[in-house]
C-alpha positions in Angstrom: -101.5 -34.9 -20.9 -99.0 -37.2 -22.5 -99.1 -38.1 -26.5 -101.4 -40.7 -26.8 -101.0 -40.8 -30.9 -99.9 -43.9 -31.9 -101.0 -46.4 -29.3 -103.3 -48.5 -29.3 -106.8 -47.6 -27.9 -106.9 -50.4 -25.0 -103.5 -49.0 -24.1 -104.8 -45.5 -24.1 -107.7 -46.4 -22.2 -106.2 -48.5 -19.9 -103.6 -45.7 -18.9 -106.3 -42.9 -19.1 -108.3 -45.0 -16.4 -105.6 -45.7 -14.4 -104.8 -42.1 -13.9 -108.4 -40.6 -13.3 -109.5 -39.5 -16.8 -112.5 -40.7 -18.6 -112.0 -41.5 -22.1 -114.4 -41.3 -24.7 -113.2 -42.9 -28.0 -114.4 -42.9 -31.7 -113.3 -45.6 -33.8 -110.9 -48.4 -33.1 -107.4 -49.4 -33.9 -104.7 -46.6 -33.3 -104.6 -43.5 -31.5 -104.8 -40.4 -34.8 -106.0 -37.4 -32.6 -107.1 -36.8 -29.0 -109.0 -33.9 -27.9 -106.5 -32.3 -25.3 -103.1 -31.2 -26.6 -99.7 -33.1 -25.2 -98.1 -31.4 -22.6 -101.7 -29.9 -21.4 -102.9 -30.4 -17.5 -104.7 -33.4 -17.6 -108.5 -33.0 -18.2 -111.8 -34.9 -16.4 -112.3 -36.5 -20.2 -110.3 -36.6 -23.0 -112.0 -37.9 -26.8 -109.7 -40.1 -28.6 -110.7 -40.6 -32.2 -108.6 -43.6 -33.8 -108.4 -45.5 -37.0 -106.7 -48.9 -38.1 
């Protein structure tokens, strides 16, 4: 699972998608926390909470 912090959440998403994991996101803006650890096998679904 790579760092999403910091990105935006259509660029989270987009990659996310792209790789075979369903995100589920609170809030909008910028990646703050996400529910699986960096550097972590990449789960089914991830939650992204973000804030402007």
């Amino acid at each position: 699972m790579p760092d999403l912090r910091g990105r935006s959440v259509r660029q989270a998403v987009a990659w996310l998608r792209a790789i075979g994991v369903e995100p589920r996101v609170r809030g909008r803006g910028v990646i703050r926390r996400q529910s699986v650890r960096a550097g972590a096998s990449l789960p089914s679904e991830v939650v992204l909470e973000a804030g402007t």
